[in-house]
C-alpha positions, 0 to 999 in steps of 0.5 A: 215275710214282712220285705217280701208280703207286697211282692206277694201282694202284687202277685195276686192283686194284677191277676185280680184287677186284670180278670175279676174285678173287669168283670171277665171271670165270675167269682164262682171260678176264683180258682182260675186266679191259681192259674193266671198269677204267675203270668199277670203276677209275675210280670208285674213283680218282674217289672216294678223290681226292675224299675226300682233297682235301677232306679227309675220311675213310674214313666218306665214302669208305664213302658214296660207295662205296654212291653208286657201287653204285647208279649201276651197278646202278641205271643201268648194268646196271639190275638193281635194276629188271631182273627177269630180269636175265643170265635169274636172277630176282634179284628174285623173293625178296622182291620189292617191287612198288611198287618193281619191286625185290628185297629181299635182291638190292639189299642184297646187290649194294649191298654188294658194290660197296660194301665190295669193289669200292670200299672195300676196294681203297682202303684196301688201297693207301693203306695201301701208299702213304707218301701214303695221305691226300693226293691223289695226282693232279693236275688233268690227271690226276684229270681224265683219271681223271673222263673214263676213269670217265664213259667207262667208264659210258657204254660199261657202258651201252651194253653192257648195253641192246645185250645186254637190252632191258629199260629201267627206269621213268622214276620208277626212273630218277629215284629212281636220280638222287636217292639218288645226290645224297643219298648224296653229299651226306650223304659231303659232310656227314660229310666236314665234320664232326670226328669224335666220340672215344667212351671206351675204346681200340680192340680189337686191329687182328687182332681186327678183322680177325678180325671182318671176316672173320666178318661178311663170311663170313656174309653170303655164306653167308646169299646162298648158303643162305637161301632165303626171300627175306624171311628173307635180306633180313632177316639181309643187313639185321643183319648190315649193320647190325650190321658198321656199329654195331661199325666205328663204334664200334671206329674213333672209340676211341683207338688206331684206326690205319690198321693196323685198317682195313686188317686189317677190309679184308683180313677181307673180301678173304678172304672173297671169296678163300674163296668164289671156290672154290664160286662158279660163273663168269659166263664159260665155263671148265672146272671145272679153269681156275676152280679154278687161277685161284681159287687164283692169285687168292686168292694174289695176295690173302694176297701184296698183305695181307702186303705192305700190312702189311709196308709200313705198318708201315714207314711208320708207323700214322697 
């Protein structure tokens, strides 16, 4: 249990991060965790025992993640192709029609599933592991990990066609499949590869976190206030790209430690901590029980931060 407890931990902290602490399901149907775990969970374990068998780094793990995304969204729930998906209209604003997709939806939920549901739960409890690059499963286990994972895929599915019988394009389909093999094999490309050391020294890891926090809070601000879907697509696409340039740049200097990327992760954590408070729940729930369960969450949240920093520094920066 002692080798296997941070897979398990992963297992439930992505389902926690990506639903419940954005503020998107109240506390009051914590039961749904049940049930969104081995989707969420199961691909997060999935994608950090990979990267670290084979010994790649947190850029493949960053690839994979948006490999992820677009096999939820694109396959799972559809709602890259869905145009009155849960009766929203997210791809009204910038609407592509060749594509049958929405602009500022599909960077905006890319994103999410992305840098929150994926990456940050990974690098959070590797950075409370002593083990944070090595796997932690064995065969038996990863493997029940993979089956939890596909399991997990086939019943999201399945909900989603029994509750909306919207069913996307055999051509959307198949660019769903293609994206998916290009982006890992571009993480596989990465992962291979020695990373690149530029001049000059990191910038303090609480620097970091402080930039993390700013970016990731102005890219839920934009989704909330934008309405233009054109002009929203575009600033999601700097501040996208933009966050890519700087973490790139910042993480091959000298002095980039485990301690910096988990201040850049915990940024983000914030920010979906904060904006769980004016975030209105997918689920029924009185103003009072989403309000009370925002704050246990987002405490819960600073909690598990003072905690992996504490722990890392324990163990060392590596």
């Amino acid at each position: 249990m002692r080798r296997t407890s941070p897979a398990l931990g992963l297992f439930f902290l992505s389902p926690l991060v990506a639903e419940f602490l954005l503020g998107n399901i109240p506390i009051s149907s914590l039961f749904a965790l049940l049930f969104l775990a081995p989707l969420y969970g199961g691909g997060a374990v999935v994608i950090r025992e990979v990267v670290r068998r084979r010994g790649w780094g947190y850029p493949s793990v960053v690839v994979l993640a948006l490999a992820y995304a677009v096999l939820e969204e694109g396959l799972t729930t559809q709602s890259l192709f869905n145009p009155n998906y849960a009766d929203l209209r997210l791809l009204d604003p910038g609407h592509i029609g060749f594509l049958g997709m929405g602009a500022p939806w599909t960077l905006f939920v890319l994103a999410l599933h992305t840098v929150w549901s994926i990456t940050v739960p990974i690098v959070i409890v590797e950075s409370m592991s002593r083990r944070s690059r090595e796997p932690w499963l064995g065969k038996i286990g990863f493997s029940v990990y993979v089956a939890i994972f596909l399991g997990g895929i086939v019943a999201t599915t399945a909900f989603q066609l029994s509750s909306d019988s919207f069913v996307a394009a055999p051509a959307q389909f198949a660019g769903v499949a293609v994206a998916i093999v290009v982006l890992v094999a571009v993480a596989a490309r990465i992962g291979g590869r020695p990373r690149r050391q530029l001049a000059g020294t990191a910038p303090n890891a609480w620097l970091v976190g402080i930039a993390g926090l700013a970016l990731t809070s102005a890219f839920m601000v934009i989704d909330d206030l934008v309405k233009n879907g054109w002009v929203e697509a575009a600033l999601l696409a700097v501040i996208e790209v933009l966050g890519a340039i700087l973490i790139v740049n910042w993480s091959r200097r000298t002095g980039w430690t485990q301690r910096h990327s988990l201040m850049l992760a915990g940024g983000a954590l914030l920010t979906y901590a904060w904006h769980s408070f004016p975030e209105d729940p997918v689920m029924d729930a009185s103003r009072t029980v989403d309000l009370v369960g925002n704050g246990v969450f987002s405490l819960l949240a600073v909690v598990l931060l003072v905690g992996a920093t504490i722990r890392r520094d324990k163990f060392g920066d590596s």
